[in-house]
N, CA and C atoms as an extended XYZ file, in Angstrom:
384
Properties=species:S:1:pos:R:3:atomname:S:1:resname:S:1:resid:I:1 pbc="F F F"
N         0.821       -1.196        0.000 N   UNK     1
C         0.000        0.000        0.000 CA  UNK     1
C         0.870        1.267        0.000 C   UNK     1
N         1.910        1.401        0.829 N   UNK     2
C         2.938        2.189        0.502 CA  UNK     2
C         3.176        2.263       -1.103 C   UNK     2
N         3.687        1.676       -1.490 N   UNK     3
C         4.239        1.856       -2.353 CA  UNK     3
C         2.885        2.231       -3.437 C   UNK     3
N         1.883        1.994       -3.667 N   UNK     4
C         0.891        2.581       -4.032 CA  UNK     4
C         0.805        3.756       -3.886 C   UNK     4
N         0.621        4.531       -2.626 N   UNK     5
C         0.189        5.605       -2.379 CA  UNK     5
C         1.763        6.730       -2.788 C   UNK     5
N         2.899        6.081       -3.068 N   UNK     6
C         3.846        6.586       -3.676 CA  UNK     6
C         3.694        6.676       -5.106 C   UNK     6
N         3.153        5.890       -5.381 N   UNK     7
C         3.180        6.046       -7.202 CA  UNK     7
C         1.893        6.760       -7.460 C   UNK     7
N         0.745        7.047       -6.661 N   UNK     8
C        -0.285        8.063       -7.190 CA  UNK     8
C         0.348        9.549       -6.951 C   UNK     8
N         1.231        9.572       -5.835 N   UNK     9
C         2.002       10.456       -5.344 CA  UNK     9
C         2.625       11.385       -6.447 C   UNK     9
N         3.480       10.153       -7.270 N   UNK    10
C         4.446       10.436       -8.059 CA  UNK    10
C         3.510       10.940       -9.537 C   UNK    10
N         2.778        9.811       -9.410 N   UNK    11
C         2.243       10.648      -10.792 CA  UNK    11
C         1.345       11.571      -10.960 C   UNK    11
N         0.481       12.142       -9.882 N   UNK    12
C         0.233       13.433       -9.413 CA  UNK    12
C         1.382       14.453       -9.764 C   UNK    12
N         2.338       15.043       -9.485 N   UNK    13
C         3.542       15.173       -9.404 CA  UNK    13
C         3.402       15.762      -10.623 C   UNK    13
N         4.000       14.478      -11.315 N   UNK    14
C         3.755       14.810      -12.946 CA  UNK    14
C         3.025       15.273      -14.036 C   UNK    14
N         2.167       14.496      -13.194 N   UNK    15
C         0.667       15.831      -14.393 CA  UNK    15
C         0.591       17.320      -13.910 C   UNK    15
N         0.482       17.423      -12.885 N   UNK    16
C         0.906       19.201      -12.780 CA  UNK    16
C         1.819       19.324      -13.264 C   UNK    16
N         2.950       18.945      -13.719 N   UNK    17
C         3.689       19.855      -14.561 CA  UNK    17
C         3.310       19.954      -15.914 C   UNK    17
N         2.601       18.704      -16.474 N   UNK    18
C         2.370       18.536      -17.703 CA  UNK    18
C         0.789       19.115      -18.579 C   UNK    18
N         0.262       19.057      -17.685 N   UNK    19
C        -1.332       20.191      -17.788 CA  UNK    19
C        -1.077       21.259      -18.282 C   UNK    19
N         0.280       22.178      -18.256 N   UNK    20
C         0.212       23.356      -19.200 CA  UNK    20
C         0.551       23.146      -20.828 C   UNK    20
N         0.982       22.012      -20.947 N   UNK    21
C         1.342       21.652      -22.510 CA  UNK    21
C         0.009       20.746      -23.001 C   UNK    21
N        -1.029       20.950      -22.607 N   UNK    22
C        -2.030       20.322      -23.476 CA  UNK    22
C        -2.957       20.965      -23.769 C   UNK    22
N        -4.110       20.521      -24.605 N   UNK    23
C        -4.828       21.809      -25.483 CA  UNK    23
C        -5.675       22.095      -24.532 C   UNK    23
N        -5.829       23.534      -24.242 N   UNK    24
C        -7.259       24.442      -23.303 CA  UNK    24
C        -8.528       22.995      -23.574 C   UNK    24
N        -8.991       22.697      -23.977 N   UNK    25
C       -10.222       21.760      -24.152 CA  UNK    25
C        -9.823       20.583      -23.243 C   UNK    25
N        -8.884       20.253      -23.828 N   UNK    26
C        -8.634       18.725      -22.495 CA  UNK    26
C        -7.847       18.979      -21.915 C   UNK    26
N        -8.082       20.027      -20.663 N   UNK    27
C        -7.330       19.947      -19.283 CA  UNK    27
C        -8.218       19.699      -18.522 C   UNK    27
N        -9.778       19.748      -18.876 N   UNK    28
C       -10.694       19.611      -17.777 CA  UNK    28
C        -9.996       17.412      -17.042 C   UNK    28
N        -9.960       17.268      -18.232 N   UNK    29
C       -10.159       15.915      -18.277 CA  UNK    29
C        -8.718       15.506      -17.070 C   UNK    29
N        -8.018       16.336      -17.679 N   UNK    30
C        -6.386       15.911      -16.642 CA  UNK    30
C        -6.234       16.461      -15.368 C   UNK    30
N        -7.316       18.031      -14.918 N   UNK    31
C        -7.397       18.320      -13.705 CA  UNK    31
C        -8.495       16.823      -12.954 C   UNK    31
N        -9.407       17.008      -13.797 N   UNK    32
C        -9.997       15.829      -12.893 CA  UNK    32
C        -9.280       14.566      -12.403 C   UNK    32
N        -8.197       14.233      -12.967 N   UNK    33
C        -7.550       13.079      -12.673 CA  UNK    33
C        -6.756       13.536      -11.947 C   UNK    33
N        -6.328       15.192      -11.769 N   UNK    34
C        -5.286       15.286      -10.764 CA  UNK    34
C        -5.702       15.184       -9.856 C   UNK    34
N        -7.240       15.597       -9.394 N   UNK    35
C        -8.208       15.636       -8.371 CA  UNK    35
C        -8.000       13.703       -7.533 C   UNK    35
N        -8.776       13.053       -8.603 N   UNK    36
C        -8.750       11.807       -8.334 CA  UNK    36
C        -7.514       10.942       -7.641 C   UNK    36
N        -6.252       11.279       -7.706 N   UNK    37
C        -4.961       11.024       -7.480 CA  UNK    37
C        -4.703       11.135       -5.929 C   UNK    37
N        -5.236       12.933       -5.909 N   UNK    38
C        -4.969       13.675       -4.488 CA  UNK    38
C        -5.745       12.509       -3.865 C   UNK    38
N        -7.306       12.264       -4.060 N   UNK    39
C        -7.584       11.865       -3.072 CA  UNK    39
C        -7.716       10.364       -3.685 C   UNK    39
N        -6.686        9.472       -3.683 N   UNK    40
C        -6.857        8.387       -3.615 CA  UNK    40
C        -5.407        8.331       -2.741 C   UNK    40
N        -4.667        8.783       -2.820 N   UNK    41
C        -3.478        9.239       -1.948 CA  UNK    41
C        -3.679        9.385       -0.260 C   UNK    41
N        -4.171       10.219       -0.250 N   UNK    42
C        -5.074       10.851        0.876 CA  UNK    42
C        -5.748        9.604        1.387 C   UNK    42
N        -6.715        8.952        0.614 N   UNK    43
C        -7.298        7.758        1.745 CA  UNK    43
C        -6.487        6.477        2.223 C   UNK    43
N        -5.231        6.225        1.480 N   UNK    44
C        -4.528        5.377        1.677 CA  UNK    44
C        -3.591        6.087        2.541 C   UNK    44
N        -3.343        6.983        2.652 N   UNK    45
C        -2.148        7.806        3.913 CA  UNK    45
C        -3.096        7.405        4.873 C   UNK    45
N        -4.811        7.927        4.973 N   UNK    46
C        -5.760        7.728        6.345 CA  UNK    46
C        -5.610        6.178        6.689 C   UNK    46
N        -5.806        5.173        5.803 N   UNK    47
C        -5.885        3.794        5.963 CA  UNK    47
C        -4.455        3.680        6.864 C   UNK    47
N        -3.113        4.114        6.130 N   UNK    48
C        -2.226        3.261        7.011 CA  UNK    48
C        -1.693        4.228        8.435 C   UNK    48
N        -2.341        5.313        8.672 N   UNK    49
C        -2.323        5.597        9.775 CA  UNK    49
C        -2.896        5.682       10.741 C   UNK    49
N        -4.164        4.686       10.332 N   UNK    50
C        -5.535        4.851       11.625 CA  UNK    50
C        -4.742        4.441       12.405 C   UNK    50
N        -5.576        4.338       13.848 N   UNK    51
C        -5.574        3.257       14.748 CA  UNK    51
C        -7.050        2.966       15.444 C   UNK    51
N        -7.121        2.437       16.237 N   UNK    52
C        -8.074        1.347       16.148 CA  UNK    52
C        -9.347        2.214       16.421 C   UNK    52
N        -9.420        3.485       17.247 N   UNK    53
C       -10.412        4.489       17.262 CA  UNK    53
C       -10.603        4.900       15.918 C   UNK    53
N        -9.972        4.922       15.346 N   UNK    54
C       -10.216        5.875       13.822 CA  UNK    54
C       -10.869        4.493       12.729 C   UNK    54
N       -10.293        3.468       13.049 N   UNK    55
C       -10.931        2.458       12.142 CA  UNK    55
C       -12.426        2.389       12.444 C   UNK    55
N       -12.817        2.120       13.809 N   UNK    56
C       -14.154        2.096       14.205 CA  UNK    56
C       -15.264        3.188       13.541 C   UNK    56
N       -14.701        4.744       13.834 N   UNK    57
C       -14.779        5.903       13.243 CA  UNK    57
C       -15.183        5.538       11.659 C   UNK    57
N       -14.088        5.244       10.948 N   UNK    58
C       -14.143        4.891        9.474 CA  UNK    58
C       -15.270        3.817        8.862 C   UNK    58
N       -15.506        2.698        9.871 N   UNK    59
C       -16.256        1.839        9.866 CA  UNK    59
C       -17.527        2.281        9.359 C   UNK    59
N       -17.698        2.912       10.873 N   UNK    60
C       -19.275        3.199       10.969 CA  UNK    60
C       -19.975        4.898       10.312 C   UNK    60
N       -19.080        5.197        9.810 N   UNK    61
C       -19.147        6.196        8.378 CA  UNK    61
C       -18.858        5.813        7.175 C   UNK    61
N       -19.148        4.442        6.532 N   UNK    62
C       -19.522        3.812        5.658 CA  UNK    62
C       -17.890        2.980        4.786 C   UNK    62
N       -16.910        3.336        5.767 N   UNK    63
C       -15.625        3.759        4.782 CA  UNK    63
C       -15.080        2.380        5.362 C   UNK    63
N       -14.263        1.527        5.029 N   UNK    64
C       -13.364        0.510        4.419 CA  UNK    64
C       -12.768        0.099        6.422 C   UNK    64
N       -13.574       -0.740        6.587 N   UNK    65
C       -13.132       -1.672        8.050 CA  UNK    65
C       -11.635       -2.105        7.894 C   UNK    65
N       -11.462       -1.930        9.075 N   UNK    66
C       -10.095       -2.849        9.497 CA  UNK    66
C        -9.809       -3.945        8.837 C   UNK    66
N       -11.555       -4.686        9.122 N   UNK    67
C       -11.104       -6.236        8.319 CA  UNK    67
C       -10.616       -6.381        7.007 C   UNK    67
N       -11.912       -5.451        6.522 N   UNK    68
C       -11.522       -5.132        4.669 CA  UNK    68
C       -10.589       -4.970        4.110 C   UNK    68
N        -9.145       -3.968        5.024 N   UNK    69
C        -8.061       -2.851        4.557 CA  UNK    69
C        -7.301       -4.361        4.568 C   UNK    69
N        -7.762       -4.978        5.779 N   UNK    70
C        -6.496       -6.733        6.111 CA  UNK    70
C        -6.490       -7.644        4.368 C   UNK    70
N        -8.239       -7.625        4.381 N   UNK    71
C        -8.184       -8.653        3.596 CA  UNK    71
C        -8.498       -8.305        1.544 C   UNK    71
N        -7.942       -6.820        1.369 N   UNK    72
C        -7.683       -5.983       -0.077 CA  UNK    72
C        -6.611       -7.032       -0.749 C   UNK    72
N        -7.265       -7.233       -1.729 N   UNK    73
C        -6.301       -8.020       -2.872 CA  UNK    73
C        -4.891       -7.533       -3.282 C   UNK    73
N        -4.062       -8.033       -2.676 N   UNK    74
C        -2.644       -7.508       -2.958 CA  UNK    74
C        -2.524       -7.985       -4.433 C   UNK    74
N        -3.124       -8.665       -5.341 N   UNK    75
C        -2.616       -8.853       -6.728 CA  UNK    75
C        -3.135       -7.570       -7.218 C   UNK    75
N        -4.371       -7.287       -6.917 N   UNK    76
C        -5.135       -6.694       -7.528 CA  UNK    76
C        -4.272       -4.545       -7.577 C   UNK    76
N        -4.018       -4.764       -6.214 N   UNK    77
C        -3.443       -3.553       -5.397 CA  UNK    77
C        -2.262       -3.368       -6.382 C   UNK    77
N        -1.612       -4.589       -6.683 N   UNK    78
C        -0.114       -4.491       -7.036 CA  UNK    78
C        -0.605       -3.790       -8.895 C   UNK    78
N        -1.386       -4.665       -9.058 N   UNK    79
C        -1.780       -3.971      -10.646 CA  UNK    79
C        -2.307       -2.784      -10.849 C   UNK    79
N        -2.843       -1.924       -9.707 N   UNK    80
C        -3.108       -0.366       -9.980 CA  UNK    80
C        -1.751        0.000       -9.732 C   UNK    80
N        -0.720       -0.289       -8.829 N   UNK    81
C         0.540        0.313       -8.497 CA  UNK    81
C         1.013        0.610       -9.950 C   UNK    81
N         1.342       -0.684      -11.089 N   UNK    82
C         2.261       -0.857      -11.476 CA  UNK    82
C         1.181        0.278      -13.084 C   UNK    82
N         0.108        0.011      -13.060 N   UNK    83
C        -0.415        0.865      -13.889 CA  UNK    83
C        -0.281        2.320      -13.892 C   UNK    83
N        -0.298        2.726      -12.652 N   UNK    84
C        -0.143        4.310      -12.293 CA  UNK    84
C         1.302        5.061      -11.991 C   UNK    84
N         2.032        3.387      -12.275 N   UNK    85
C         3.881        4.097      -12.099 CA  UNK    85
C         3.556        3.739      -13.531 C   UNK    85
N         3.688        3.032      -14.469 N   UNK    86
C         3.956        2.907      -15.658 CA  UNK    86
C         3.071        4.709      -16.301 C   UNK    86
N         1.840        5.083      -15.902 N   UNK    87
C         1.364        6.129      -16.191 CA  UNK    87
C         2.529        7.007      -16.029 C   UNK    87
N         3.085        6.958      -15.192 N   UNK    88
C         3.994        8.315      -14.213 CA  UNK    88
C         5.142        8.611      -15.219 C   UNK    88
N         5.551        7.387      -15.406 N   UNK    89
C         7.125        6.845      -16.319 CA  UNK    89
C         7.017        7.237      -17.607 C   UNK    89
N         5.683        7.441      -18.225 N   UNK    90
C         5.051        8.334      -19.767 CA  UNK    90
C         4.772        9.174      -19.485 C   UNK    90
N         4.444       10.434      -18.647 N   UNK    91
C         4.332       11.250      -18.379 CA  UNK    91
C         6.105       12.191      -18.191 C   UNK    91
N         6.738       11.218      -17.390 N   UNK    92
C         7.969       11.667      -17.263 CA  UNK    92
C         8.698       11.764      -18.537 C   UNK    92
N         8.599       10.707      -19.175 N   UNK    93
C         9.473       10.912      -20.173 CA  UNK    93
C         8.815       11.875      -21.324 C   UNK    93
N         7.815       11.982      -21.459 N   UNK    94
C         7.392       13.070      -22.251 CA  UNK    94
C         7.976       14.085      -21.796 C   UNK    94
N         8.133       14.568      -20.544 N   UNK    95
C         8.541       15.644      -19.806 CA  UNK    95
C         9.857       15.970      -20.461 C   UNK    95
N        10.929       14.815      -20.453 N   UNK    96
C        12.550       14.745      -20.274 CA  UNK    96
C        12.613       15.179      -21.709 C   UNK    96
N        11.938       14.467      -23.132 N   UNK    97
C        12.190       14.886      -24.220 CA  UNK    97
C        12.086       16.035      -24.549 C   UNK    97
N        13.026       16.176      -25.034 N   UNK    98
C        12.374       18.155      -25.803 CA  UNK    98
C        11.830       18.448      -26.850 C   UNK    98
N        11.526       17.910      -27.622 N   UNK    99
C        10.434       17.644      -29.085 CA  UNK    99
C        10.440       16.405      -29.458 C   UNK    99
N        10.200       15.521      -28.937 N   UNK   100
C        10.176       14.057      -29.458 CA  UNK   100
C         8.928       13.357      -30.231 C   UNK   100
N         8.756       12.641      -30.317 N   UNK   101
C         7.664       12.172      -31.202 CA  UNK   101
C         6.543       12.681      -30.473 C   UNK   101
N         6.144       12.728      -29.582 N   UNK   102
C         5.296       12.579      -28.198 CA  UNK   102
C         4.541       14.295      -28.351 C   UNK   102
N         3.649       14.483      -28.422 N   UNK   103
C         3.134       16.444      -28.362 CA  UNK   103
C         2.602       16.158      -27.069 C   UNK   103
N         1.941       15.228      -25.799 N   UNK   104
C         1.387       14.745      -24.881 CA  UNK   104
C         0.879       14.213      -24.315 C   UNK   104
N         0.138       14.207      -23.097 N   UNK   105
C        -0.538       12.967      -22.751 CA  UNK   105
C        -1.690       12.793      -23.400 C   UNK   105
N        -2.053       11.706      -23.917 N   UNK   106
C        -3.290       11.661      -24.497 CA  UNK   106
C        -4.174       11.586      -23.750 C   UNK   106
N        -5.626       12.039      -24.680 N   UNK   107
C        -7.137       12.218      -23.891 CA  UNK   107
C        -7.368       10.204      -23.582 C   UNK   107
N        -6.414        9.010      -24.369 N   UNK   108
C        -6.970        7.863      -24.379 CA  UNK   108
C        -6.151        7.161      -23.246 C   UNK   108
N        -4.675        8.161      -22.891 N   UNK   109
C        -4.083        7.772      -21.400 CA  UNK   109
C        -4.747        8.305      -20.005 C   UNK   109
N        -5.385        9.680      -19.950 N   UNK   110
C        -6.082       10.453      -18.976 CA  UNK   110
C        -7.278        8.929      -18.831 C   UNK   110
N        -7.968        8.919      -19.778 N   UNK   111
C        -9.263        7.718      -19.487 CA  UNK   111
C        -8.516        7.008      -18.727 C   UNK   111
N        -7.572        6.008      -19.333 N   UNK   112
C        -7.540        4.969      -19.000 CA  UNK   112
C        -7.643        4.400      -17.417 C   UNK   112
N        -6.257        5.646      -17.213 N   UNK   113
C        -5.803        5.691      -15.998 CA  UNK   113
C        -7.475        6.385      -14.905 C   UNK   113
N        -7.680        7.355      -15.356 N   UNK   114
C        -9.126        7.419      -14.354 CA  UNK   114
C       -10.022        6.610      -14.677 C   UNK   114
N       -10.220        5.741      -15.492 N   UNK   115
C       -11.096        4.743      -14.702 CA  UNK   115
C       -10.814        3.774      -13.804 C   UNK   115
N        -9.109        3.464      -13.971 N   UNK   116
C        -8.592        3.104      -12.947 CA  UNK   116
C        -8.803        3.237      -11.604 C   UNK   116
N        -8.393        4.835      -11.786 N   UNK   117
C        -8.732        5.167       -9.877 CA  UNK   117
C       -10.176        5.011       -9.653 C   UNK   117
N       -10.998        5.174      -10.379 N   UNK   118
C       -12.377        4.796      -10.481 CA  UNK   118
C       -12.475        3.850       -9.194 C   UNK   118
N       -11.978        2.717       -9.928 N   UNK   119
C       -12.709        1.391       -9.852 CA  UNK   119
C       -11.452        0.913       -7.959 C   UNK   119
N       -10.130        1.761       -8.527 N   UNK   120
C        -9.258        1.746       -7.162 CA  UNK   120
C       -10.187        2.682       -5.989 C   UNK   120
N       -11.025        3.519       -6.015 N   UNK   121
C       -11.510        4.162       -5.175 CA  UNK   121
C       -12.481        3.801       -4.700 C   UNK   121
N       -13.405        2.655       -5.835 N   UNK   122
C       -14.792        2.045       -4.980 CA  UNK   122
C       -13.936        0.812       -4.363 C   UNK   122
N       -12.951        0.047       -4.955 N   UNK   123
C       -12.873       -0.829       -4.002 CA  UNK   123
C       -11.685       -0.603       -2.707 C   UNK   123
N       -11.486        0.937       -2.245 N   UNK   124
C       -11.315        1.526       -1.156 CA  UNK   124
C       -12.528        2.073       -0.349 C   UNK   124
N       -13.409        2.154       -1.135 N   UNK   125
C       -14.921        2.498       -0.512 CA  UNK   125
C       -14.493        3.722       -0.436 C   UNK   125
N       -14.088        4.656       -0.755 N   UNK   126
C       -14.143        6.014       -0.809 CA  UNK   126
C       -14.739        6.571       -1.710 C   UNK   126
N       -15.408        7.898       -1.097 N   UNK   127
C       -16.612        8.504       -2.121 CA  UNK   127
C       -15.920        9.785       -2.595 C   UNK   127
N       -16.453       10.107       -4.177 N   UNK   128
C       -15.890       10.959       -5.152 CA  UNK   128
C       -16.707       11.704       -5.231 C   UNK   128
């Protein structure tokens, strides 16, 4: 989960820098995903720092039990990680080139990746 909440981290990071090189029309699409990032970040920092008052707390305000956070699919966990660093790692390197083939992130990488956190945020039970 660490290392998760490092790679939304990281590729947060990166799209703010990269949101000024794309066309006025589709930034709505890449702020929203920067949005989505912050707080998928954010609930996984809350997850690994509850303690046992705050889990109860979390519980019974509809949000992701102790038991649940125990028993989250680490395959599953490991495949948003490696999707949202691989996101980060195209983002970066678009960054590093200085006119390369690449003009930016595409409107079909922004999807991809937010439906990702999508589907990473309902099965954190966190609400958008």
């Amino acid at each position: 989960m660490y290392a998760l909440k490092d790679a939304l981290t990281e590729s947060r990071t990166h799209l703010i820098k990269r949101i000024w090189q794309l066309p006025y029309g589709e930034r709505s699409g890449a702020e929203g995903l920067k949005e989505k990032l912050r707080i998928a970040a954010a609930a996984i920092t809350e997850m690994l720092t509850n303690h046992a008052s705050e889990w109860l707390e979390a519980t019974l305000a509809g949000k992701l039990s102790y038991g649940e956070f125990m028993q989250l699919p680490l395959t599953r966990i490991n495949e948003y990680r490696h999707q949202i660093a691989r996101f980060s790692k195209d983002i970066d390197v678009d960054q590093s080139s200085v006119h390369g083939n690449r003009t930016g992130i595409s409107q079909m990488e922004i999807k991809k990746i937010d439906d990702a956190l999508g589907s990473l945020l309902v099965l954190l039970k966190v609400k958008q």
